[in-house]
PDB file as gemmi writes it, atoms N, CA and C in Angstrom:
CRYST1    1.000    1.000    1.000  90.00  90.00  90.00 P 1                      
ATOM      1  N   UNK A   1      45.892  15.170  22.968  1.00  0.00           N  
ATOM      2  CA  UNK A   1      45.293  14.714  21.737  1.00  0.00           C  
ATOM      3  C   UNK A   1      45.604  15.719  20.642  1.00  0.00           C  
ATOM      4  N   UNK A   2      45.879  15.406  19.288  1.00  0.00           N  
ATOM      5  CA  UNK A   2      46.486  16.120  18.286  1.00  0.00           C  
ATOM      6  C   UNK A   2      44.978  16.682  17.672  1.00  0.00           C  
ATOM      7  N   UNK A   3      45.520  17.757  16.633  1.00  0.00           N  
ATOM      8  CA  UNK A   3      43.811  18.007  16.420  1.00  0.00           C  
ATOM      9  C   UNK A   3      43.985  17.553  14.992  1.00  0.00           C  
ATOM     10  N   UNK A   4      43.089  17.000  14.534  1.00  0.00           N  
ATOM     11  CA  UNK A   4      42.685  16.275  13.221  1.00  0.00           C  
ATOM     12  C   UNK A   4      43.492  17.331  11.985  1.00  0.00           C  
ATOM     13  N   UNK A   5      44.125  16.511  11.423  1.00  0.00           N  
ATOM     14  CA  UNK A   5      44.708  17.094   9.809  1.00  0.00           C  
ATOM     15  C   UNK A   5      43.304  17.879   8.717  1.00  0.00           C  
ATOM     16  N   UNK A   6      43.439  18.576   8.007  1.00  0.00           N  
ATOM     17  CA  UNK A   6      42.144  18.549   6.959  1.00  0.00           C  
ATOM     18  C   UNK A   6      42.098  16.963   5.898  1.00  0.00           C  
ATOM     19  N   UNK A   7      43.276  16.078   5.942  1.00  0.00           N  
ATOM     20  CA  UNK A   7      42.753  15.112   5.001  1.00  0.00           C  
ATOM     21  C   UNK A   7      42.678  13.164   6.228  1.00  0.00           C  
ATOM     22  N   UNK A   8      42.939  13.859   7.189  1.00  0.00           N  
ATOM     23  CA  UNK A   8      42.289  13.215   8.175  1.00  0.00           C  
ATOM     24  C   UNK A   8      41.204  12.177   8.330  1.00  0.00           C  
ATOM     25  N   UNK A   9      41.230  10.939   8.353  1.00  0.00           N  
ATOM     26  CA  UNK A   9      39.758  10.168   8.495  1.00  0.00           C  
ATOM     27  C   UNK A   9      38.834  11.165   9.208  1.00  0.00           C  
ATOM     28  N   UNK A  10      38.865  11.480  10.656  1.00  0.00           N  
ATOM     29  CA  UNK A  10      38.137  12.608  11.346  1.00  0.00           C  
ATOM     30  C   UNK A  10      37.335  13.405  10.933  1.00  0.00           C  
ATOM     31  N   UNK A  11      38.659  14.273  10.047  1.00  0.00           N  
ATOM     32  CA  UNK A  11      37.929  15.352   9.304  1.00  0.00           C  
ATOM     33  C   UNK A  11      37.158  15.266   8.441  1.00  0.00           C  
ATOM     34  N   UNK A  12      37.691  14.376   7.254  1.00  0.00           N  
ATOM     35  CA  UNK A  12      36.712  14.073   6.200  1.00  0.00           C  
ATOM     36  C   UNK A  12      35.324  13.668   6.382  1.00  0.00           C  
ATOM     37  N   UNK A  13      34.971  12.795   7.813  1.00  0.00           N  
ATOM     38  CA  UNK A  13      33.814  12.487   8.439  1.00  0.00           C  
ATOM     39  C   UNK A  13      33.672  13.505   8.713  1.00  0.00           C  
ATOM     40  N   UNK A  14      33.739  14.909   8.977  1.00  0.00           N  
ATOM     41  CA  UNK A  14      32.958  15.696   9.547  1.00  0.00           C  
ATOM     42  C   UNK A  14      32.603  16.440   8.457  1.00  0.00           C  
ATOM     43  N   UNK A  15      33.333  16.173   7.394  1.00  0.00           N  
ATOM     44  CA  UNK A  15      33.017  17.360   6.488  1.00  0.00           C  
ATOM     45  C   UNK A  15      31.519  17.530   5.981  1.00  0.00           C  
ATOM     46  N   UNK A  16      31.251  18.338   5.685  1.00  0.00           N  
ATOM     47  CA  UNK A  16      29.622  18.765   5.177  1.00  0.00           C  
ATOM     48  C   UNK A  16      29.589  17.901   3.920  1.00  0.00           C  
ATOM     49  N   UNK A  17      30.076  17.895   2.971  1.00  0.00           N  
ATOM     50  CA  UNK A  17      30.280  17.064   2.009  1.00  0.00           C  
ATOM     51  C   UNK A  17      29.821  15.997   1.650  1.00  0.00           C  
ATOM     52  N   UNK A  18      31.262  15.212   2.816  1.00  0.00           N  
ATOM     53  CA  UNK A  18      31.291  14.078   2.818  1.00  0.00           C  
ATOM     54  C   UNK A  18      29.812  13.159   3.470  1.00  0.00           C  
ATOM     55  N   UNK A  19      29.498  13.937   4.930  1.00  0.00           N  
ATOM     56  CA  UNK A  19      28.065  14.008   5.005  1.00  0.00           C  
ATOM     57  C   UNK A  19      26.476  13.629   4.057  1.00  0.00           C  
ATOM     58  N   UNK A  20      26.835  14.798   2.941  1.00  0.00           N  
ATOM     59  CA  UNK A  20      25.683  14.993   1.891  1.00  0.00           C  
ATOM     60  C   UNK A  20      26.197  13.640   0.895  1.00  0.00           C  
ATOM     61  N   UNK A  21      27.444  13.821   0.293  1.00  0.00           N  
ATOM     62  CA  UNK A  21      27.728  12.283   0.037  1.00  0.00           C  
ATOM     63  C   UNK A  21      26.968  10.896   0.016  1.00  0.00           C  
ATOM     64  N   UNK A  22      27.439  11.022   0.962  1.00  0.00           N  
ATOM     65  CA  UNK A  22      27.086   9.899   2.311  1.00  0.00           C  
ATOM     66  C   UNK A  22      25.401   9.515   2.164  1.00  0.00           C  
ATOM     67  N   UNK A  23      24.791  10.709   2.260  1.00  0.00           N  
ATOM     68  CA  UNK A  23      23.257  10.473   2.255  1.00  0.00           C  
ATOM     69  C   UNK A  23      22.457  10.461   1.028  1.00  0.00           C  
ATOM     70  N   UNK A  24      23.003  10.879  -0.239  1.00  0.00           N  
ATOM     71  CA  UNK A  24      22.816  10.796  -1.899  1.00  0.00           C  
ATOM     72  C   UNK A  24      22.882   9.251  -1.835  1.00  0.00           C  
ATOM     73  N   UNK A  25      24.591   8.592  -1.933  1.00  0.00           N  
ATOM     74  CA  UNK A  25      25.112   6.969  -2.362  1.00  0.00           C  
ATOM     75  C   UNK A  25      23.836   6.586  -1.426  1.00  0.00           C  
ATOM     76  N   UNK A  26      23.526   7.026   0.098  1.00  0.00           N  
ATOM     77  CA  UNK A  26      22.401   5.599   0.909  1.00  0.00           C  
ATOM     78  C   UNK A  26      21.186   5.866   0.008  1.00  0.00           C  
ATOM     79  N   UNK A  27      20.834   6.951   0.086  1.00  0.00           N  
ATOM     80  CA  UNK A  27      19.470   7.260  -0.595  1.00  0.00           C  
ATOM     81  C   UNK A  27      18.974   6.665  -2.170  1.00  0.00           C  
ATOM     82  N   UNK A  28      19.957   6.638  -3.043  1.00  0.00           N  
ATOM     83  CA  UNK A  28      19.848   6.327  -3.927  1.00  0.00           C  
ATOM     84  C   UNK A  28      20.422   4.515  -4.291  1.00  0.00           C  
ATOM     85  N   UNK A  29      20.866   3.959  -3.195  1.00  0.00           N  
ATOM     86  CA  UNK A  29      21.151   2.322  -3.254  1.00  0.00           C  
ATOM     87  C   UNK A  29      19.888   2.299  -2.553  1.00  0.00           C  
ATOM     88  N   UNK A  30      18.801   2.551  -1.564  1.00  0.00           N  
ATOM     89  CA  UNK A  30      18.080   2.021  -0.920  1.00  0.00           C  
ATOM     90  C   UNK A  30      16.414   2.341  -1.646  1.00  0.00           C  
ATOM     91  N   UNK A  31      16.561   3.233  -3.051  1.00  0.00           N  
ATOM     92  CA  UNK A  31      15.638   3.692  -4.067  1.00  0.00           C  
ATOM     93  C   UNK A  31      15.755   1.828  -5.298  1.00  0.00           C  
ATOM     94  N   UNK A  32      17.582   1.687  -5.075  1.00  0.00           N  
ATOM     95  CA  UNK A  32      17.003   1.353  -6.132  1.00  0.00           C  
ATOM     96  C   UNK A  32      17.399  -0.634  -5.805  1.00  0.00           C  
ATOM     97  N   UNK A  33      16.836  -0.325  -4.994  1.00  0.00           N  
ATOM     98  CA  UNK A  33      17.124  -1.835  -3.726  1.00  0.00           C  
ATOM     99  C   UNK A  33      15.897  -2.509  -3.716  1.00  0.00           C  
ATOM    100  N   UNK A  34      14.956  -0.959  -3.597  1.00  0.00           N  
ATOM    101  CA  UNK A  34      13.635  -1.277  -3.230  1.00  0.00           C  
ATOM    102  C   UNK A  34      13.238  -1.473  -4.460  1.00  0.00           C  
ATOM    103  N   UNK A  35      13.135  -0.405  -5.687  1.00  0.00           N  
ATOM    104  CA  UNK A  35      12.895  -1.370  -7.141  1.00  0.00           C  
ATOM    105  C   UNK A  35      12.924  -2.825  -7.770  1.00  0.00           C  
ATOM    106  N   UNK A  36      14.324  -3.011  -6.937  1.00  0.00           N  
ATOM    107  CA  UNK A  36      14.884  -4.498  -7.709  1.00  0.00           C  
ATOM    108  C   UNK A  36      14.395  -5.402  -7.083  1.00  0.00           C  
ATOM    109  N   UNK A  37      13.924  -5.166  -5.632  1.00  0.00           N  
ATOM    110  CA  UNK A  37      13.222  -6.314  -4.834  1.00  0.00           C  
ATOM    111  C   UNK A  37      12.126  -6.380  -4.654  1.00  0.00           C  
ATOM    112  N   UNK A  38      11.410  -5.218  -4.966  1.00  0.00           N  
ATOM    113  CA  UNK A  38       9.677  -5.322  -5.568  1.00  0.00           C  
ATOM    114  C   UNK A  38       9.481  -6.015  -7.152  1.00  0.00           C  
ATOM    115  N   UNK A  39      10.322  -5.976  -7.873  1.00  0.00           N  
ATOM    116  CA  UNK A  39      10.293  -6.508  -9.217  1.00  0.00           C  
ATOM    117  C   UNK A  39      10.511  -7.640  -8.893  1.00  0.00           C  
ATOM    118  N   UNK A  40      11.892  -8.152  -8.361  1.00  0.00           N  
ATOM    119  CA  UNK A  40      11.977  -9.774  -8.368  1.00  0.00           C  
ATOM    120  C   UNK A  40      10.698 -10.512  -7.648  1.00  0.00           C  
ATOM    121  N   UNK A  41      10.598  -9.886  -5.998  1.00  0.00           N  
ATOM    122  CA  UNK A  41       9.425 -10.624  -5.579  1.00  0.00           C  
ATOM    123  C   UNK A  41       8.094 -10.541  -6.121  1.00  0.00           C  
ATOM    124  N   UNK A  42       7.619  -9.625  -6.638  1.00  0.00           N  
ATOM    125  CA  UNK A  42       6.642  -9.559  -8.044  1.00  0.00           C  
ATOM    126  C   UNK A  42       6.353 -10.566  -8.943  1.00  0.00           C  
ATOM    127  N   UNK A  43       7.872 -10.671  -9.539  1.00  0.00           N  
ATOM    128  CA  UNK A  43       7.434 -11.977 -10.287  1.00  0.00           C  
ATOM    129  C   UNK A  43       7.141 -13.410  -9.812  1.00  0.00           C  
ATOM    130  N   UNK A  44       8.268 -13.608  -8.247  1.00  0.00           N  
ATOM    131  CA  UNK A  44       8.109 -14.755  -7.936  1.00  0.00           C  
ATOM    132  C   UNK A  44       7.001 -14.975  -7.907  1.00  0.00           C  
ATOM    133  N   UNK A  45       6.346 -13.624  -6.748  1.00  0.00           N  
ATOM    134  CA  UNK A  45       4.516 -13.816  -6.585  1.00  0.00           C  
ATOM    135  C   UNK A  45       3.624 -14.538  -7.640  1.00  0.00           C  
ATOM    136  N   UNK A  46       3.592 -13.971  -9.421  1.00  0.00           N  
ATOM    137  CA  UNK A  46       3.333 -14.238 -10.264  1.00  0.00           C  
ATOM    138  C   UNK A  46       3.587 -15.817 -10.595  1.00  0.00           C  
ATOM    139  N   UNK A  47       4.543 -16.029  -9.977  1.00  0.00           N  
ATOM    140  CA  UNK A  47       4.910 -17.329 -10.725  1.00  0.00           C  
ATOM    141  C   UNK A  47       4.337 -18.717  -9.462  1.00  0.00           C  
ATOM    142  N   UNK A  48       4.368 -17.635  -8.276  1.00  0.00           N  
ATOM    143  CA  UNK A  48       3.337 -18.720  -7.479  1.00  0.00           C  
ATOM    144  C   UNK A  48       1.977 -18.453  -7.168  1.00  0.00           C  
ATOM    145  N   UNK A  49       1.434 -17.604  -7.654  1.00  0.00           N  
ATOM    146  CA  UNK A  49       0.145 -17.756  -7.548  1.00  0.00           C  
ATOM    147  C   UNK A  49      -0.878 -17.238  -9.106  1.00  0.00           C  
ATOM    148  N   UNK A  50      -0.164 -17.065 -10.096  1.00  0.00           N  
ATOM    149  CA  UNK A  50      -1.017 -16.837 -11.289  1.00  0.00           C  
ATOM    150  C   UNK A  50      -0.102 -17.543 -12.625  1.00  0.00           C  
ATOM    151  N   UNK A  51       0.269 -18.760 -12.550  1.00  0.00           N  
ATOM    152  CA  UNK A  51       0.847 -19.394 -13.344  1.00  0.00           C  
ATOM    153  C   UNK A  51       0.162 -19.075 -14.681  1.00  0.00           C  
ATOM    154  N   UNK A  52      -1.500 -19.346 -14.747  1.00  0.00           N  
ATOM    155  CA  UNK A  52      -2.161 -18.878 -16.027  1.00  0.00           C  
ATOM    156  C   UNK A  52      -1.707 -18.050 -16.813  1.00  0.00           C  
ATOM    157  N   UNK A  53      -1.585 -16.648 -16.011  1.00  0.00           N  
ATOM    158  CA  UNK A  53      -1.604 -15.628 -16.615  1.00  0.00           C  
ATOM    159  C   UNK A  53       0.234 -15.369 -17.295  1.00  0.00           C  
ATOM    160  N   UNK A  54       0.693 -16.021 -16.516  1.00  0.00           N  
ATOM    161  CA  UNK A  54       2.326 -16.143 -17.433  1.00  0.00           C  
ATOM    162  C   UNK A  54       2.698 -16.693 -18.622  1.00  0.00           C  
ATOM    163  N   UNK A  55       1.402 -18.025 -18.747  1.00  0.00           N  
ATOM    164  CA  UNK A  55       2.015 -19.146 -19.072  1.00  0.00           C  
ATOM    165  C   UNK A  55       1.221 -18.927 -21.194  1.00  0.00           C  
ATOM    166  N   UNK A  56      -0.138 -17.853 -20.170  1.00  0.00           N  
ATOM    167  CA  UNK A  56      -0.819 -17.408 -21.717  1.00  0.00           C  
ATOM    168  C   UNK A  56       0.098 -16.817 -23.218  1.00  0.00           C  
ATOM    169  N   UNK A  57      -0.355 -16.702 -23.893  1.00  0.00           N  
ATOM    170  CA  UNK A  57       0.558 -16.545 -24.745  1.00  0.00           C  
ATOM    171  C   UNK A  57       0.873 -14.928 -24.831  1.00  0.00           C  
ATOM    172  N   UNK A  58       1.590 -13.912 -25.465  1.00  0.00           N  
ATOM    173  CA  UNK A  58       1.497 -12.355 -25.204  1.00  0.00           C  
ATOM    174  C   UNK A  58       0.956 -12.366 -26.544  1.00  0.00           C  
ATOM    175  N   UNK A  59       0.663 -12.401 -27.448  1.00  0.00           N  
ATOM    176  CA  UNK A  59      -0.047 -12.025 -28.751  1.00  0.00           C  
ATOM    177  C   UNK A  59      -1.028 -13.865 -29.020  1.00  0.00           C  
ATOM    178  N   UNK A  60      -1.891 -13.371 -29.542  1.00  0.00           N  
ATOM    179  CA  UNK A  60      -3.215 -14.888 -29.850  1.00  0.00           C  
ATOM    180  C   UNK A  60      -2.256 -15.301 -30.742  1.00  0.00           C  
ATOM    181  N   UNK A  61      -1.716 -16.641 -30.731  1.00  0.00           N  
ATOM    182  CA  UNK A  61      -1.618 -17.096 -32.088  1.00  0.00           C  
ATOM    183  C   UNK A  61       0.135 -17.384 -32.003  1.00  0.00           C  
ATOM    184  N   UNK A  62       0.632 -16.674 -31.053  1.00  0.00           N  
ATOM    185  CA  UNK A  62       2.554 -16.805 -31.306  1.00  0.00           C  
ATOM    186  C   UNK A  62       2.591 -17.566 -29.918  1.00  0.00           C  
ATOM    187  N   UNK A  63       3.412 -18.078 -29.882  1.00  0.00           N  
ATOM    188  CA  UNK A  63       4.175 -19.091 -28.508  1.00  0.00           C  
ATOM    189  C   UNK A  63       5.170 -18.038 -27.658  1.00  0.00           C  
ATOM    190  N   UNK A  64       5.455 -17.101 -27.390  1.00  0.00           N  
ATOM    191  CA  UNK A  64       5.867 -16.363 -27.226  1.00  0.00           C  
ATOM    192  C   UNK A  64       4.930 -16.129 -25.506  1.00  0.00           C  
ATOM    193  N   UNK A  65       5.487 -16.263 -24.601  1.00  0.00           N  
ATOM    194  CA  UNK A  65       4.317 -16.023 -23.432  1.00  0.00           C  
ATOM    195  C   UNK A  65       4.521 -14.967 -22.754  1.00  0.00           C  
ATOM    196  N   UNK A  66       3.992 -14.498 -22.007  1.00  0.00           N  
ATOM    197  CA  UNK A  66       3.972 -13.320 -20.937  1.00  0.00           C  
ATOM    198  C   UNK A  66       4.871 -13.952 -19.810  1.00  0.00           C  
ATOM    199  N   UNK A  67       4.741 -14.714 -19.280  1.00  0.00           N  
ATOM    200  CA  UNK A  67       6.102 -14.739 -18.582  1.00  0.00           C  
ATOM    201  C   UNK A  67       7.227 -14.695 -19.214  1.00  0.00           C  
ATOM    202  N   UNK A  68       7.456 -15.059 -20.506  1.00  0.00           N  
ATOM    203  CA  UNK A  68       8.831 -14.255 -20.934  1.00  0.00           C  
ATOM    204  C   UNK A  68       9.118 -12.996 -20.647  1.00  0.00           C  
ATOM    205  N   UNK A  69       7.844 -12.583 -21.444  1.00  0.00           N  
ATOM    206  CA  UNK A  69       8.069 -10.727 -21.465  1.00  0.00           C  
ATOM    207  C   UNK A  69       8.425 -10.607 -20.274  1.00  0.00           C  
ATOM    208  N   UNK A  70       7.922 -11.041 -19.212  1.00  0.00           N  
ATOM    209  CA  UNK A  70       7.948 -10.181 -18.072  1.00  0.00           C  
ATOM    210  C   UNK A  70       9.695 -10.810 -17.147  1.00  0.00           C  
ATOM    211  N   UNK A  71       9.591 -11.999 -17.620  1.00  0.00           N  
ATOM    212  CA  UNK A  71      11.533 -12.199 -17.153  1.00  0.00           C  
ATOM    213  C   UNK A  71      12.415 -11.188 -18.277  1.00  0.00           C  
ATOM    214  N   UNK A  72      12.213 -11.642 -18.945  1.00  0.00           N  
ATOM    215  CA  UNK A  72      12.912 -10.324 -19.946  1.00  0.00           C  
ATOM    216  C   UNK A  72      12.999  -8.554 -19.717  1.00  0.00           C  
ATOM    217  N   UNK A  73      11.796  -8.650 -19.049  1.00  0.00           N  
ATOM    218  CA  UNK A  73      11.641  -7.277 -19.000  1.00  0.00           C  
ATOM    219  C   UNK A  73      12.317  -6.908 -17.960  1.00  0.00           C  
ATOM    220  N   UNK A  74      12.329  -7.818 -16.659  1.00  0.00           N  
ATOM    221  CA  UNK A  74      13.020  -7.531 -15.666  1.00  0.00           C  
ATOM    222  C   UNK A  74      14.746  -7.711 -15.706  1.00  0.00           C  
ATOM    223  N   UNK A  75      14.775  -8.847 -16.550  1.00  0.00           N  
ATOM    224  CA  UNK A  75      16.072  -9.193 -16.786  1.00  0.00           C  
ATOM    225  C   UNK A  75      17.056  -6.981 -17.163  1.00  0.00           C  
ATOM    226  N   UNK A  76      15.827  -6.262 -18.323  1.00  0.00           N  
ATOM    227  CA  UNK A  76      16.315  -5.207 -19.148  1.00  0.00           C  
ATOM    228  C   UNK A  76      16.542  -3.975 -17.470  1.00  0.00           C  
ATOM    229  N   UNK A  77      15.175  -4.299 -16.639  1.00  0.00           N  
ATOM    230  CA  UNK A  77      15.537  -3.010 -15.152  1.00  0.00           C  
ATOM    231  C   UNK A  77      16.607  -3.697 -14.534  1.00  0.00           C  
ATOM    232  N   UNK A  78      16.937  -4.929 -14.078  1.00  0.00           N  
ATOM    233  CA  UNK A  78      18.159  -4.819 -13.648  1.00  0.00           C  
ATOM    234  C   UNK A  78      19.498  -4.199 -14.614  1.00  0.00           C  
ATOM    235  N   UNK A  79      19.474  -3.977 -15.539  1.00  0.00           N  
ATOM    236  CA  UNK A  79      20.766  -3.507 -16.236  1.00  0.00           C  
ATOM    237  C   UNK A  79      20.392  -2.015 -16.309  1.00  0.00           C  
ATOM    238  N   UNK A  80      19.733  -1.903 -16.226  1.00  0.00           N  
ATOM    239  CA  UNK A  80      18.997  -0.279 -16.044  1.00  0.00           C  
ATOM    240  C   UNK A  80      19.328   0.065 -14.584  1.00  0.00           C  
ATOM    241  N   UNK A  81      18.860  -0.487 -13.909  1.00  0.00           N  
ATOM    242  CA  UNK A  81      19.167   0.294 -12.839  1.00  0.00           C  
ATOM    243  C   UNK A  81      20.604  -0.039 -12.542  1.00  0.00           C  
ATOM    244  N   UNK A  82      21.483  -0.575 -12.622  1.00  0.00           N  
ATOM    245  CA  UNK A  82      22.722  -0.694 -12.678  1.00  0.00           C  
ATOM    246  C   UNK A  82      23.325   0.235 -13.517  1.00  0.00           C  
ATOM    247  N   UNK A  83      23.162   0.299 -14.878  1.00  0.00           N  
ATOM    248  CA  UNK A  83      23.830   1.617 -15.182  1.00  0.00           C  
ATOM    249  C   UNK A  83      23.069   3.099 -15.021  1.00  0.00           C  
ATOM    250  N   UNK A  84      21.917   3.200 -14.223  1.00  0.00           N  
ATOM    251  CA  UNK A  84      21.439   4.556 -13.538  1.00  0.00           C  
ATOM    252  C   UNK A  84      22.508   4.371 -12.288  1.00  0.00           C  
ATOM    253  N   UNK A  85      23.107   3.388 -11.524  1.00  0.00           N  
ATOM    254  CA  UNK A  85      23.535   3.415 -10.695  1.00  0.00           C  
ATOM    255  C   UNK A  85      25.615   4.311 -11.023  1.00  0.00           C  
ATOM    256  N   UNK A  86      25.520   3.572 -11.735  1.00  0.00           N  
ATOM    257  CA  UNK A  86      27.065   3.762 -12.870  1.00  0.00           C  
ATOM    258  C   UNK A  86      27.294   5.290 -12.929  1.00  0.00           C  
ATOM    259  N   UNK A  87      26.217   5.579 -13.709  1.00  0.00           N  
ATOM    260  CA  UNK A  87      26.248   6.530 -14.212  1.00  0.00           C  
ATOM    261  C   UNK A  87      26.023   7.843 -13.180  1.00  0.00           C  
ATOM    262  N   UNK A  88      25.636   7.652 -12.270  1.00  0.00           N  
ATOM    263  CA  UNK A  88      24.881   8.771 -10.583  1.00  0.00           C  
ATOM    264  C   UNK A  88      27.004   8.873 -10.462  1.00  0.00           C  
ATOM    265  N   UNK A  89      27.291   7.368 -10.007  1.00  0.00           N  
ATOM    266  CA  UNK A  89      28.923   7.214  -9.698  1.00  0.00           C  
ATOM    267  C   UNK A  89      29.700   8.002 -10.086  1.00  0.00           C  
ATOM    268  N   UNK A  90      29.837   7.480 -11.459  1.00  0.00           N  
ATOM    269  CA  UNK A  90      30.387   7.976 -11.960  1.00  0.00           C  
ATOM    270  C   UNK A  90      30.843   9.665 -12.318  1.00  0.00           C  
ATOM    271  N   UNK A  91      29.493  10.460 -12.070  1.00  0.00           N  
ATOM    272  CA  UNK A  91      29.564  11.600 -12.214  1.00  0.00           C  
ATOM    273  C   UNK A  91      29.071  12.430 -11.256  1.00  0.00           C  
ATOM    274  N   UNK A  92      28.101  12.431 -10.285  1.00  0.00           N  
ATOM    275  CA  UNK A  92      27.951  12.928  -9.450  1.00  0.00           C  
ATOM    276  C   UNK A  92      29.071  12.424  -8.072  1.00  0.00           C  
ATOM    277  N   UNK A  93      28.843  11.689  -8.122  1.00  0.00           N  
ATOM    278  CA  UNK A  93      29.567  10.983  -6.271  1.00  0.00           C  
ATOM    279  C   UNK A  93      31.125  11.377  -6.597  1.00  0.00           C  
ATOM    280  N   UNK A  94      31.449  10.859  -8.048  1.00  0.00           N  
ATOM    281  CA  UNK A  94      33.189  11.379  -8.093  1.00  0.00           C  
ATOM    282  C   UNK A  94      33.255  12.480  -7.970  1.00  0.00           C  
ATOM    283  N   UNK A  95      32.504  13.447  -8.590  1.00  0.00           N  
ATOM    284  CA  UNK A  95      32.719  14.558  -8.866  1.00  0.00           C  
ATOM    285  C   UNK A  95      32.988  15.389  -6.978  1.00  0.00           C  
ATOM    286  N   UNK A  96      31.879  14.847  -6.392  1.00  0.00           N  
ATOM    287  CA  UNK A  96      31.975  15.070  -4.668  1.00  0.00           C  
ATOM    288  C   UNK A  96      33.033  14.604  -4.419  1.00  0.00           C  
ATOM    289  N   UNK A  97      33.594  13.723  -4.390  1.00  0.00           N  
ATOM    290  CA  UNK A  97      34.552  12.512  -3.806  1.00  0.00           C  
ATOM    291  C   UNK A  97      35.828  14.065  -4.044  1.00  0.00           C  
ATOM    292  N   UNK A  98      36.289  13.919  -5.336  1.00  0.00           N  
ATOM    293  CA  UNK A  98      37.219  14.777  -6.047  1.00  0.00           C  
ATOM    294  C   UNK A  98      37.336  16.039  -5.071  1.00  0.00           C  
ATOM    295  N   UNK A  99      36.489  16.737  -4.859  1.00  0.00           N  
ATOM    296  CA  UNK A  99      36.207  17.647  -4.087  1.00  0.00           C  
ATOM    297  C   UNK A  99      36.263  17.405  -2.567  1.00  0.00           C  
ATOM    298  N   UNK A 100      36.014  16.216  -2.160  1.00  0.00           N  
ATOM    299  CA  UNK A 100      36.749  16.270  -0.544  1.00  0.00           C  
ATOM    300  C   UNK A 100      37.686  16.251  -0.424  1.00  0.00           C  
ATOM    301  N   UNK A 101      38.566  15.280  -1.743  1.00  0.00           N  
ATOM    302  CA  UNK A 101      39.947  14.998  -0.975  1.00  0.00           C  
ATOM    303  C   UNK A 101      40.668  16.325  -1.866  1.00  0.00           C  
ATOM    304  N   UNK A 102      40.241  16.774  -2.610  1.00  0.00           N  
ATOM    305  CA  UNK A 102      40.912  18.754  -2.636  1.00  0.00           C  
ATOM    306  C   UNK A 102      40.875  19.559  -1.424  1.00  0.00           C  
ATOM    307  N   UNK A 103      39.544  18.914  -0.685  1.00  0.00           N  
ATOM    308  CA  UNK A 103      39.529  20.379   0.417  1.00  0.00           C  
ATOM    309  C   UNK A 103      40.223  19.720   1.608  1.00  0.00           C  
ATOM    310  N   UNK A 104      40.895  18.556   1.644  1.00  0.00           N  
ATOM    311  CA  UNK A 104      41.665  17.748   2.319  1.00  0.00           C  
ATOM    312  C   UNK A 104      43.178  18.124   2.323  1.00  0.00           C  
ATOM    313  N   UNK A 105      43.315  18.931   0.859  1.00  0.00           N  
ATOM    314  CA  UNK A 105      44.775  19.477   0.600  1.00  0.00           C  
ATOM    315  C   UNK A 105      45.248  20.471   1.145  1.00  0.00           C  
TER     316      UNK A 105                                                      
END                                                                             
């Protein structure tokens, strides 16, 4: 058996790094997994068991209701947490990434 290259599938799995990597990207998709699916099922909840309270208006007097706000509002954390997600990518994880496959060289 040959012994693993440094830019090696093998190696790169073993690397400490790639490791810590590894456990940032899970940790932080399964932070923000759990956000997006407590918000959506939240509202569904809302929308099956307190129709009232959606359907009321958000200020006395404007047509404007609270279940808007609150699809809207969720509509604004999904793009939020998508570009918190972007943005982690973009600069932390590359910045690692960049750095394995250097110490791969």
């Amino acid at each position: 058996m040959s012994n693993p290259t440094a830019s090696s599938p093998e190696a790169i799995a073993a690397n400490p790094l790639y490791q810590q990597l590894r456990q940032r990207r899970n940790r932080l998709a399964a932070v923000l997994t759990v956000v997006m699916l407590v918000s959506y099922f939240g509202f569904i909840g809302l929308v099956a068991f307190n129709k009232e309270l959606l359907a009321s208006p958000l200020v006395d007097g404007h047509v404007t209701t609270i279940g808007f706000a609150v699809a809207l509002a969720l509509m604004v954390l999904s793009m939020a947490t998508t570009a918190w997600y972007v943005r982690v990518a973009n600069t932390k994880f590359d910045a690692m990434t960049r750095q394995i496959v250097g110490d791969g060289k």
